[in-house]
TORKEDREN-150708 format. One line per field, with one value per residue: residue number from 1; residue in one letter; x negated, y, z of N, C-alpha, C, O, CB in turn. Coordinates in nm, 4 decimals. Glycine has a CB too. Layout:
BEGIN
num: c(NUM / ...)
residu: c(A / ...)
n.u: c(X / ...)
n.v: c(Y / ...)
n.w: c(Z / ...)
ca.u: c(X / ...)
ca.v: c(Y / ...)
ca.w: c(Z / ...)
c.u: c(X / ...)
c.v: c(Y / ...)
c.w: c(Z / ...)
o.u: c(X / ...)
o.v: c(Y / ...)
o.w: c(Z / ...)
cb.u: c(X / ...)
cb.v: c(Y / ...)
cb.w: c(Z / ...)
END
This chain:
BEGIN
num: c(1 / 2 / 3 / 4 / 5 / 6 / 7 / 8 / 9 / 10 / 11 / 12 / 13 / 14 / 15 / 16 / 17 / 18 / 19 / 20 / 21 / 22 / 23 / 24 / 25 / 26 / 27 / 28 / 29 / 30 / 31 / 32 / 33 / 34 / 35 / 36 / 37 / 38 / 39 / 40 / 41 / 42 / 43 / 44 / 45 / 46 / 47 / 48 / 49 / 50 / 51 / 52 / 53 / 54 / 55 / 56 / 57 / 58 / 59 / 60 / 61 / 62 / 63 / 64 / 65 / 66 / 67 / 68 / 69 / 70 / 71 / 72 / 73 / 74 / 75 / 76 / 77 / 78 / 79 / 80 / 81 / 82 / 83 / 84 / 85 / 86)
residu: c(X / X / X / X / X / X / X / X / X / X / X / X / X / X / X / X / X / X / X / X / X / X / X / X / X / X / X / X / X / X / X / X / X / X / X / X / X / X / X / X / X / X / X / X / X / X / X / X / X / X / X / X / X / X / X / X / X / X / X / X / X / X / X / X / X / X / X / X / X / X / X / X / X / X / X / X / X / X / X / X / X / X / X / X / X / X)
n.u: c(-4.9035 / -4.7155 / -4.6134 / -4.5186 / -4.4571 / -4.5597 / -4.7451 / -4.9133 / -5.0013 / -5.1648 / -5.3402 / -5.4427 / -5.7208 / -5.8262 / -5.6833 / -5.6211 / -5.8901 / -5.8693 / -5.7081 / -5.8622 / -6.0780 / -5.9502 / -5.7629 / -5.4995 / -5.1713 / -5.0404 / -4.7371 / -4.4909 / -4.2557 / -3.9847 / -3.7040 / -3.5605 / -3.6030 / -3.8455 / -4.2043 / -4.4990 / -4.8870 / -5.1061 / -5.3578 / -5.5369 / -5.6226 / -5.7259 / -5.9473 / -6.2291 / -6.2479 / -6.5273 / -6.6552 / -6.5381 / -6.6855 / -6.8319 / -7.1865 / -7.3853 / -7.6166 / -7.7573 / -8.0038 / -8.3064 / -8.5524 / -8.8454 / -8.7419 / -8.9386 / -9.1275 / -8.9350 / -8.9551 / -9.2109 / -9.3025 / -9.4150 / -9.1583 / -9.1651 / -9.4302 / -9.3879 / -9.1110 / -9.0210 / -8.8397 / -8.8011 / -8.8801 / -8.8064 / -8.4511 / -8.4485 / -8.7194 / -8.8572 / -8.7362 / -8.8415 / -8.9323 / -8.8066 / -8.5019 / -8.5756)
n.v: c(3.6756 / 3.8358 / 4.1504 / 4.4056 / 4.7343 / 4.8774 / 4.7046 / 4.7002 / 4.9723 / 4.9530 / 4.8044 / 4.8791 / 4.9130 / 4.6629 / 4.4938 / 4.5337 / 4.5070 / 4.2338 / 4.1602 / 4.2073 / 4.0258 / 3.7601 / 3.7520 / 3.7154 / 3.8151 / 4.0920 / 4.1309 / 4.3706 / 4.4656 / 4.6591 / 4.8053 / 4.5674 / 4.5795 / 4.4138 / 4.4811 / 4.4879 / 4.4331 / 4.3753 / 4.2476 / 4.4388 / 4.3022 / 3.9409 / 3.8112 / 3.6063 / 3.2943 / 3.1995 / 3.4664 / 3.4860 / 3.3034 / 3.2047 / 3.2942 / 3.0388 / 2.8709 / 2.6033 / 2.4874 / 2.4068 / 2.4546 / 2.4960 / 2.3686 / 2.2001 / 2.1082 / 1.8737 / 1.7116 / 1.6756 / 1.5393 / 1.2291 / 1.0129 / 0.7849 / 0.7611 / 0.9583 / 0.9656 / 0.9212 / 0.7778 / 0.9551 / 1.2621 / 1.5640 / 1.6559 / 1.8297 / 1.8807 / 2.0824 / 2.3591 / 2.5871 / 2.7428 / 3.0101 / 3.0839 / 3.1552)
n.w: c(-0.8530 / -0.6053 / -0.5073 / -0.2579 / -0.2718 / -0.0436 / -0.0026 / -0.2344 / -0.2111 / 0.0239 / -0.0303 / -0.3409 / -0.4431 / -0.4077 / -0.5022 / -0.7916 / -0.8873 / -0.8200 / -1.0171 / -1.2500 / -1.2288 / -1.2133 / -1.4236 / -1.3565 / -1.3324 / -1.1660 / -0.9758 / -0.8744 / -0.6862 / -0.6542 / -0.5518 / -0.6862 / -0.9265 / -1.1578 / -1.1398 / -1.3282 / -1.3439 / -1.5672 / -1.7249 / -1.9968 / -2.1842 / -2.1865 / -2.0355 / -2.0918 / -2.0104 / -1.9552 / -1.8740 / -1.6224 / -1.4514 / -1.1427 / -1.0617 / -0.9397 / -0.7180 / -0.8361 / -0.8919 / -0.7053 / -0.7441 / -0.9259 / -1.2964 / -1.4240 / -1.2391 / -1.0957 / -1.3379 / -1.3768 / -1.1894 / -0.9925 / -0.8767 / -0.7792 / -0.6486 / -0.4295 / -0.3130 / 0.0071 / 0.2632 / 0.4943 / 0.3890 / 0.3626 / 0.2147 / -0.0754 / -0.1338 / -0.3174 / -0.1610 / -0.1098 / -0.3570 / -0.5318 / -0.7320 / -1.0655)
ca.u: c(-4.8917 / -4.5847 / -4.6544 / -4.4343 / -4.4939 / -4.6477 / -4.8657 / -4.9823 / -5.0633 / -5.2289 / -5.4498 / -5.4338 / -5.8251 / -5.8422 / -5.5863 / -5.6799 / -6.0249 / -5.8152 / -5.6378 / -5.9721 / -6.1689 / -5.9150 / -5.6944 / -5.3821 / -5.1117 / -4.9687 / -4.5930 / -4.4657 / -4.0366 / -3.9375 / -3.5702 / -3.4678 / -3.6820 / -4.0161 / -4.3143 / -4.6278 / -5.0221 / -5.1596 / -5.5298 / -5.4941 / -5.7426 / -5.8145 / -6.1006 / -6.3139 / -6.3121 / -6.6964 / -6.6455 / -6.4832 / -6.7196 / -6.9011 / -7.2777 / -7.4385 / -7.7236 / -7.7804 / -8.1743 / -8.3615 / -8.7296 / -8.8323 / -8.7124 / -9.0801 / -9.1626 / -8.8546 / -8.9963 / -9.3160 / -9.3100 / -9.4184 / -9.1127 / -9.2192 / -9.4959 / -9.3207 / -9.0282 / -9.0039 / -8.7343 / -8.8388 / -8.8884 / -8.6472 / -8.3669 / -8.4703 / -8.8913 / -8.9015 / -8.6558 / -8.8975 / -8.9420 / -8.7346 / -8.5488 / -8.6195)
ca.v: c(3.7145 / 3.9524 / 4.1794 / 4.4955 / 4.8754 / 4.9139 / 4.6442 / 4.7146 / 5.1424 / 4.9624 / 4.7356 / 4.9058 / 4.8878 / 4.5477 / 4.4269 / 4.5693 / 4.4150 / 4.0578 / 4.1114 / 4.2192 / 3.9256 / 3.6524 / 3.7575 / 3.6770 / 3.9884 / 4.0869 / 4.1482 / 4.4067 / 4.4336 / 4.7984 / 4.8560 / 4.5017 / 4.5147 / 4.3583 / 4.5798 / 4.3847 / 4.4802 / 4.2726 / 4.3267 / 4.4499 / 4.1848 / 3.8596 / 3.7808 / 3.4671 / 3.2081 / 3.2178 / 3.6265 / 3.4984 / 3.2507 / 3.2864 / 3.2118 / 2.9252 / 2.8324 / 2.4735 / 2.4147 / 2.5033 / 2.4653 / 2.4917 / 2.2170 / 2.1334 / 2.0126 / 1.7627 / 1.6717 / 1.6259 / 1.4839 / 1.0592 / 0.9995 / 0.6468 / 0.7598 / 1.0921 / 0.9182 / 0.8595 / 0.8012 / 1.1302 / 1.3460 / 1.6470 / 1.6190 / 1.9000 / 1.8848 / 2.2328 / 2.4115 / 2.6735 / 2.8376 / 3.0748 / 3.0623 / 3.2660)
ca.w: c(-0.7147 / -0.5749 / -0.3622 / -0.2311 / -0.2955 / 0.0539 / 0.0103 / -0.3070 / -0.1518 / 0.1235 / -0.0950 / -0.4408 / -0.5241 / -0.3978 / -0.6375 / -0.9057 / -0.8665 / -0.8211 / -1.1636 / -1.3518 / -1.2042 / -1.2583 / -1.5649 / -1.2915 / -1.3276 / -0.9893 / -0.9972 / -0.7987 / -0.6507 / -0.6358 / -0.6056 / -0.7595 / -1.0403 / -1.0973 / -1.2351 / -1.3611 / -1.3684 / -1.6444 / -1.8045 / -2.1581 / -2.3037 / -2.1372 / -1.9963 / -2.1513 / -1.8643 / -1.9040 / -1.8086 / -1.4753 / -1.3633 / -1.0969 / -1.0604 / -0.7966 / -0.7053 / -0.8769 / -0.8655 / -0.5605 / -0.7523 / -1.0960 / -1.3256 / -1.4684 / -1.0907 / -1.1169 / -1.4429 / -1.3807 / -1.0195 / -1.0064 / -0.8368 / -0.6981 / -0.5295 / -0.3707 / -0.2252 / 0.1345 / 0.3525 / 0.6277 / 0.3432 / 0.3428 / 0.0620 / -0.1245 / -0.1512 / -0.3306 / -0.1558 / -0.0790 / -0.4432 / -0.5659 / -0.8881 / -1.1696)
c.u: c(-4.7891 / -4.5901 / -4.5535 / -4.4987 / -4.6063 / -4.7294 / -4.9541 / -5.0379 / -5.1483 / -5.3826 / -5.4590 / -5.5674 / -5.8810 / -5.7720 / -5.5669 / -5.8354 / -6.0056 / -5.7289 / -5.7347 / -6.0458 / -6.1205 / -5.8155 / -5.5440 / -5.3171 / -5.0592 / -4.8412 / -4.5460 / -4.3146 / -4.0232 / -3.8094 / -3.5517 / -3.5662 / -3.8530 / -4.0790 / -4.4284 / -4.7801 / -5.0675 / -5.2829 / -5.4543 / -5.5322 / -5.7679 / -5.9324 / -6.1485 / -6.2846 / -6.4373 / -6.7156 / -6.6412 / -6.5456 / -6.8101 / -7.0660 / -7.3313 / -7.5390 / -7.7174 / -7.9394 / -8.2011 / -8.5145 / -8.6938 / -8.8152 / -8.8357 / -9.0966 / -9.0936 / -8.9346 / -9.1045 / -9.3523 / -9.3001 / -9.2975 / -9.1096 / -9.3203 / -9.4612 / -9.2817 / -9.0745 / -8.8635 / -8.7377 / -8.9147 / -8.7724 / -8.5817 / -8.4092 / -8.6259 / -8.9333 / -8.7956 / -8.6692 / -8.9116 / -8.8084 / -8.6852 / -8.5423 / -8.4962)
c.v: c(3.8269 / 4.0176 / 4.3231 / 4.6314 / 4.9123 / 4.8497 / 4.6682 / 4.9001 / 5.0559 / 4.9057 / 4.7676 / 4.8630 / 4.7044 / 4.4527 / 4.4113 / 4.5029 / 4.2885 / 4.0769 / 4.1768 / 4.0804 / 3.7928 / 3.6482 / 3.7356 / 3.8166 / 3.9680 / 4.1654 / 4.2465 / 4.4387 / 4.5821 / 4.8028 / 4.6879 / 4.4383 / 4.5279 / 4.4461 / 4.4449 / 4.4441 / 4.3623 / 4.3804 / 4.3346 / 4.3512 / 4.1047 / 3.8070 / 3.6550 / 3.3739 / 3.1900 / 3.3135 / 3.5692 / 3.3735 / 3.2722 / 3.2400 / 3.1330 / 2.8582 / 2.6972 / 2.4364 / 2.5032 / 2.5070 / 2.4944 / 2.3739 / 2.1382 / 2.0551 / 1.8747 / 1.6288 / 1.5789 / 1.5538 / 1.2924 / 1.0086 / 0.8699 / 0.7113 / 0.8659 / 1.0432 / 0.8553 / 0.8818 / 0.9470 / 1.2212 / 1.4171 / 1.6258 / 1.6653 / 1.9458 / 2.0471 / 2.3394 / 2.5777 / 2.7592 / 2.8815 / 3.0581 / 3.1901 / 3.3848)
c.w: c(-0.7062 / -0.4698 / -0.3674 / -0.2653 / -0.2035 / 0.0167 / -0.0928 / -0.2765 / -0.0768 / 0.0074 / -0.2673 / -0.5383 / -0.5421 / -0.5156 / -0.7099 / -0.9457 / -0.8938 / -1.0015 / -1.2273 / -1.3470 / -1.2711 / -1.3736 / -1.4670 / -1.2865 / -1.2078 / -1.0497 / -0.8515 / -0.7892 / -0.6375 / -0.6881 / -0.6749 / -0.9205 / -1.0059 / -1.2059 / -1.2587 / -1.3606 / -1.4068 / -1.7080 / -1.9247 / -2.2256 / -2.1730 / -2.1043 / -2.0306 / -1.9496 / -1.8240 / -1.8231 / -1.6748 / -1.3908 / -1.2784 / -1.0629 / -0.9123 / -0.8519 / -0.7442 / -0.8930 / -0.7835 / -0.6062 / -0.8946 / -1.1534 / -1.3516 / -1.3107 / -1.0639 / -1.2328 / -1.4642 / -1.2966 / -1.0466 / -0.9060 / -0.7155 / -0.6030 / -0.4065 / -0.2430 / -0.1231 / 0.1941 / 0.4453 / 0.5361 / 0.3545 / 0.2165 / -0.0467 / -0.1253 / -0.1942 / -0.3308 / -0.1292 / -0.2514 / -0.4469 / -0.7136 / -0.9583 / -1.2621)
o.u: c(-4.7805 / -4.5772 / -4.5100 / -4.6190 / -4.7138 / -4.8277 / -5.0739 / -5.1320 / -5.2600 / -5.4891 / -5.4861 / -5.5616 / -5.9402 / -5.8161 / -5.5068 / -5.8573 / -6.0806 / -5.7090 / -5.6681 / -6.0728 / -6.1871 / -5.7865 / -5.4516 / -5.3780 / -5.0352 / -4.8431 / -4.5636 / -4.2517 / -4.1183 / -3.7794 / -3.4896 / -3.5851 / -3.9315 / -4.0347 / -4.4254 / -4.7612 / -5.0782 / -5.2990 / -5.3526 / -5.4734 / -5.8138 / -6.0068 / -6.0777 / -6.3024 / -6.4740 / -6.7738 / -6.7367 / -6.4908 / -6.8904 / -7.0675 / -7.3114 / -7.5598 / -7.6464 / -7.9624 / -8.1620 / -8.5990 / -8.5890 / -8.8554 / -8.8447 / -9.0683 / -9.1565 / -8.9579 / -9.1135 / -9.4523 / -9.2064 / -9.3543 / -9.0639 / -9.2943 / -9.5107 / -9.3347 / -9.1497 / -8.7916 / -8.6484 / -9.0171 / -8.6599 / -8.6433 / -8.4227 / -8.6427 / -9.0123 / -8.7577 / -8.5817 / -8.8872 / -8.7130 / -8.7616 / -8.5108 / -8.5391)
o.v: c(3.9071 / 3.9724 / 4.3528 / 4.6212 / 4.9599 / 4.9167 / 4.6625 / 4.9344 / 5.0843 / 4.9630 / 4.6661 / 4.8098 / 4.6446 / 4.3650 / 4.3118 / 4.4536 / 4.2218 / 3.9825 / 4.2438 / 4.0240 / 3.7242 / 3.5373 / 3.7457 / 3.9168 / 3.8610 / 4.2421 / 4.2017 / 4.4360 / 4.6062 / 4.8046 / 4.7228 / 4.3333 / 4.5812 / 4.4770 / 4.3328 / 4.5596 / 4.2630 / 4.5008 / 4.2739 / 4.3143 / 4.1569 / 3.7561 / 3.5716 / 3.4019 / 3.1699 / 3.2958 / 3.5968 / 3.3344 / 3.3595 / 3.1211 / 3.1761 / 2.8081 / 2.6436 / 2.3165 / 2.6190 / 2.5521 / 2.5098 / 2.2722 / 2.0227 / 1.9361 / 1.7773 / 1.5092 / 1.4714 / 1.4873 / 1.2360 / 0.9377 / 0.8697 / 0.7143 / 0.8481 / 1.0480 / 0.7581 / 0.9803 / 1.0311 / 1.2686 / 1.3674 / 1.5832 / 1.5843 / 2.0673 / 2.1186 / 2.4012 / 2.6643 / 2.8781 / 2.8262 / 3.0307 / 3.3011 / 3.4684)
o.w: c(-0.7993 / -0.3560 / -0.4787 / -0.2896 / -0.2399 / -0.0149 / -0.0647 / -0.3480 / -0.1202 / -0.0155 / -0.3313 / -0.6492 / -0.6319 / -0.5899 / -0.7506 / -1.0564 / -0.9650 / -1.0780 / -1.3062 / -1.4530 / -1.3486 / -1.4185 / -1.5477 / -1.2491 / -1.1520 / -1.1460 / -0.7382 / -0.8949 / -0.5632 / -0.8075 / -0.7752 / -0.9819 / -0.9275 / -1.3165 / -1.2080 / -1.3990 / -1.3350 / -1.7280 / -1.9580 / -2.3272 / -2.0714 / -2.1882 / -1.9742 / -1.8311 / -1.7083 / -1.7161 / -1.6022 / -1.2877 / -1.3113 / -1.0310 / -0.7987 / -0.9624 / -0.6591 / -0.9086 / -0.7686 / -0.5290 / -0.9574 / -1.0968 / -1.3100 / -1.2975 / -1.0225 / -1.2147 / -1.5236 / -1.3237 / -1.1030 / -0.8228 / -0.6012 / -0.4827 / -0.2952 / -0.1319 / -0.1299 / 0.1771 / 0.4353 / 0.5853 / 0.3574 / 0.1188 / -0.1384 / -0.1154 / -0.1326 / -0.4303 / -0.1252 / -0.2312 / -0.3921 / -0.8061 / -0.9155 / -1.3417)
cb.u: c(-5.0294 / -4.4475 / -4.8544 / -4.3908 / -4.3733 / -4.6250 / -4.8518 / -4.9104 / -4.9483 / -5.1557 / -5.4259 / -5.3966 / -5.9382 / -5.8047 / -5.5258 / -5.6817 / -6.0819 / -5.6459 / -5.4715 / -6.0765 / -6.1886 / -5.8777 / -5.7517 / -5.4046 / -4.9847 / -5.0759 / -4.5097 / -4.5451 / -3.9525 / -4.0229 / -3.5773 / -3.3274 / -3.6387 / -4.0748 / -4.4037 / -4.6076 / -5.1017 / -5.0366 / -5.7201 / -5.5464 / -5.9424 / -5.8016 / -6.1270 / -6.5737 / -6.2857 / -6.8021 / -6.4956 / -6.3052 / -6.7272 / -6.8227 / -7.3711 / -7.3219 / -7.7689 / -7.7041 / -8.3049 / -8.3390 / -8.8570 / -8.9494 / -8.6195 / -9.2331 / -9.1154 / -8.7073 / -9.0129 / -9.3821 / -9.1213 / -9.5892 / -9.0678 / -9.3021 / -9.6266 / -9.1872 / -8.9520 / -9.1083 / -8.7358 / -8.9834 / -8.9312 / -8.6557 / -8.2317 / -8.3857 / -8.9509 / -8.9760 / -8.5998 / -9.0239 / -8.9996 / -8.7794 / -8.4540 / -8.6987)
cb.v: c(3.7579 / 3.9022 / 4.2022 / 4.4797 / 4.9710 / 4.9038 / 4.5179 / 4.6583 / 5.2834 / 4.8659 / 4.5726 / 5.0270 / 4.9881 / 4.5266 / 4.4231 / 4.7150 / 4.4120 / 4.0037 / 4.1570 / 4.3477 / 3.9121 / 3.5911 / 3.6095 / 3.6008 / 4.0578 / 4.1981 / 3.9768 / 4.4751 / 4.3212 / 4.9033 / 5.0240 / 4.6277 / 4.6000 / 4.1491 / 4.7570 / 4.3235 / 4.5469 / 4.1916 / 4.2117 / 4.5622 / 4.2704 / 3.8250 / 3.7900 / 3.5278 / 3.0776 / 3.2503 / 3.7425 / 3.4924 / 3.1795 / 3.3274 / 3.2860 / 2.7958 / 2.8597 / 2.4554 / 2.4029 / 2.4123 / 2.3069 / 2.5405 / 2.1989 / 2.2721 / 2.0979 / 1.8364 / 1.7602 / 1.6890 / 1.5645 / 0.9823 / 1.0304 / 0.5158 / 0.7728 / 1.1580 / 0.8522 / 0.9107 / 0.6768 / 1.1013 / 1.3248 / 1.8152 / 1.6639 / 1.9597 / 1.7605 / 2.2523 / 2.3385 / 2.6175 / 2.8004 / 3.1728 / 2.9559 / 3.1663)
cb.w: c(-0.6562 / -0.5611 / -0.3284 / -0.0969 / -0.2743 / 0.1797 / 0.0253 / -0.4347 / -0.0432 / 0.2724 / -0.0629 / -0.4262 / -0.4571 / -0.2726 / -0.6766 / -0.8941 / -0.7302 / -0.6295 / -1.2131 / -1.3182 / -1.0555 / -1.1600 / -1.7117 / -1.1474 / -1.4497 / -0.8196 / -1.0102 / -0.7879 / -0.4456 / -0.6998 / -0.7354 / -0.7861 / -1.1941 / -1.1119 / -1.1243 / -1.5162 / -1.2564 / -1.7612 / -1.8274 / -2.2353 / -2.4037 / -2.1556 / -1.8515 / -2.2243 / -1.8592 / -2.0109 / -1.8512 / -1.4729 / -1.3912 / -0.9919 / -1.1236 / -0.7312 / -0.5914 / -1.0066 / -0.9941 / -0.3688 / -0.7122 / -1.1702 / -1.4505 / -1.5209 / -0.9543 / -1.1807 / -1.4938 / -1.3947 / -0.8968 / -0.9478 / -0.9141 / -0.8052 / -0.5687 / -0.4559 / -0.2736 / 0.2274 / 0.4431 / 0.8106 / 0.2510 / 0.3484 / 0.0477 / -0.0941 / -0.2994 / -0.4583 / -0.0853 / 0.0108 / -0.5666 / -0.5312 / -0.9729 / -1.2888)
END
């Protein structure tokens, strides 16, 4: 990303935040020449992912659940959308 002197004063912490998070150096133009802000050490791509919600119950309930007799059509999608996960 290239961004100008001003812009990088206006948004300095922000930016810095964006090249810790995603390992991306920001390039800045002063006068002609380009400056760089690169992390010292790369960040793992695991480091930079980010977490989401993927089960809405506990898995045992999936697990254990007779699926045949459950299913109905005018059931909601998500049956145990009400727990929390862990």
């Amino acid at each position: 990303m290239r961004v100008t002197p001003t812009q990088l004063r206006k948004n300095l912490f922000k930016l810095l935040d964006q090249v810790v998070e995603t390992g991306k150096p920001i390039e800045i133009n002063r006068n002609g020449i380009v400056l760089r802000i690169v992390p010292q050490q790369k960040s793992s791509k695991l480091q930079r992912l980010k977490k989401h919600r993927t089960m809405q119950c506990d898995p045992e309930m999936i697990i254990e659940n007779d699926w045949e007799e459950a299913w109905h059509r005018d059931l909601p999608r998500y049956p145990c959308r009400r727990l929390a996960l862990r």
